[in-house]
C-alpha positions as CSV (number, residue, x, y, z in Angstrom):
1,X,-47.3,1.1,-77.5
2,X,-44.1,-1.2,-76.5
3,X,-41.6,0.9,-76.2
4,X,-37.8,-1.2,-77.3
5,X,-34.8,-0.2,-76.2
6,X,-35.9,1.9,-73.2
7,X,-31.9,1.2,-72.4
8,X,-31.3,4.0,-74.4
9,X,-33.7,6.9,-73.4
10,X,-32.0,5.4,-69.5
11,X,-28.3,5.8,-70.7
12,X,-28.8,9.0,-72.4
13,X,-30.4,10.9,-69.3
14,X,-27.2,9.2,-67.1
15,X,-25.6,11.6,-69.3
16,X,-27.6,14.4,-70.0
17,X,-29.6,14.5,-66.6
18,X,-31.7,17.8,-67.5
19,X,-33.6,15.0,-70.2
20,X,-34.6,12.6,-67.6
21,X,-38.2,14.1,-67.0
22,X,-39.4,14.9,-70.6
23,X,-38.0,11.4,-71.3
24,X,-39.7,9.6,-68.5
25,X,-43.0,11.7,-69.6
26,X,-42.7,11.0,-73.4
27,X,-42.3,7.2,-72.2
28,X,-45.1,7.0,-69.7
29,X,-47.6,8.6,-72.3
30,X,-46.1,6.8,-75.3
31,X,-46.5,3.2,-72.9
32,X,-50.3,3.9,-72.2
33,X,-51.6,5.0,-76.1
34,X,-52.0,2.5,-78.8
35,X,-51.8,4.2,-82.3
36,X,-53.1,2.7,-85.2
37,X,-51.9,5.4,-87.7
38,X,-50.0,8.0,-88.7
39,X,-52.7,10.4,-87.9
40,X,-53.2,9.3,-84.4
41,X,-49.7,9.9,-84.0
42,X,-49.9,13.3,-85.2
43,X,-53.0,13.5,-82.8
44,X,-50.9,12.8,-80.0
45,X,-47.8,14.4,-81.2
46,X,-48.5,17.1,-83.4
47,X,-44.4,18.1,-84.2
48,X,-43.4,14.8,-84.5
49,X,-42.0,14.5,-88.0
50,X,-42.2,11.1,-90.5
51,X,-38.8,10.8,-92.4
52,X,-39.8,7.6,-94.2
53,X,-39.1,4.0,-94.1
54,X,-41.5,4.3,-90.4
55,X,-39.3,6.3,-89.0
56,X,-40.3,9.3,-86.6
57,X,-38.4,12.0,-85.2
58,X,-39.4,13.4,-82.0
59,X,-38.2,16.5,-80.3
60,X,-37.8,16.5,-76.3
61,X,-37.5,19.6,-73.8
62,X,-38.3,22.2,-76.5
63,X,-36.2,20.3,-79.3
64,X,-33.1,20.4,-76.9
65,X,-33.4,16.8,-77.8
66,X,-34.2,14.3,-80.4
67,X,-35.4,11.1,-80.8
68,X,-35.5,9.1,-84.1
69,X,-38.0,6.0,-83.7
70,X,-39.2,3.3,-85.6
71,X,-43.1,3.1,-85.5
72,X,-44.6,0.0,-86.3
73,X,-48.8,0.7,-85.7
74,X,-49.8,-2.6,-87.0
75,X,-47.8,-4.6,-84.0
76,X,-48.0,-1.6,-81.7
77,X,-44.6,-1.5,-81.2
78,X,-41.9,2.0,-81.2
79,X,-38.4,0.9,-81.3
80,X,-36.1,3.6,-80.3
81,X,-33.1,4.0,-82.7
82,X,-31.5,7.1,-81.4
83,X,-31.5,9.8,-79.0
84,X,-29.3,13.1,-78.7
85,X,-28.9,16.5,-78.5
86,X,-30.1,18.3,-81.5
87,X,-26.1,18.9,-82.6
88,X,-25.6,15.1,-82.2
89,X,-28.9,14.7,-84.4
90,X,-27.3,17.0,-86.8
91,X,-24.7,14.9,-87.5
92,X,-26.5,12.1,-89.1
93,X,-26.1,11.0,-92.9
94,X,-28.8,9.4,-93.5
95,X,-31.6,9.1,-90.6
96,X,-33.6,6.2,-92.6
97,X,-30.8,3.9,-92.0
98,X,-30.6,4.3,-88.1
């Protein structure tokens, strides 16, 4: 999968450096899988949760940390749209508009 807006996974471990490992090894086995459905995702990521509208939400480091991502399997693409401690994450309206 292509991973967009890596700049964010980057800029969030600048700041929290205890995430930079189980970001950098979330991204390296994301990078080198191609997923061609839900399942497969759930394969690879069994605690990854679907919150609609292709969104998935991904814990890091023992849910310390979350990602919400956009999934599209068809173009093999996975657009990060947030990442955050599990407070920040908490403090989202509405995750399908992120």
């Amino acid at each position: 999968m292509k991973i967009l807006k890596y700049k964010l996974l980057k800029d969030f471990w600048k700041k929290h450096p205890e995430a930079e490992d189980p970001l950098k090894r979330w991204a390296e086995l994301v990078e080198n899988i191609d997923w061609k459905s839900h399942a497969e995702l759930k394969e690879t990521f069994p605690a990854a949760d679907y919150v609609g509208n292709d969104r998935y939400v991904f814990n890091i480091s023992g849910n310390k940390f979350r990602m919400v991502t956009v999934v599209v399997f068809f173009n093999g693409f996975l657009h990060v749209r947030f990442v955050g401690t599990h407070a920040e994450y908490d403090k989202i309206k509405n995750i399908k508009t992120i």
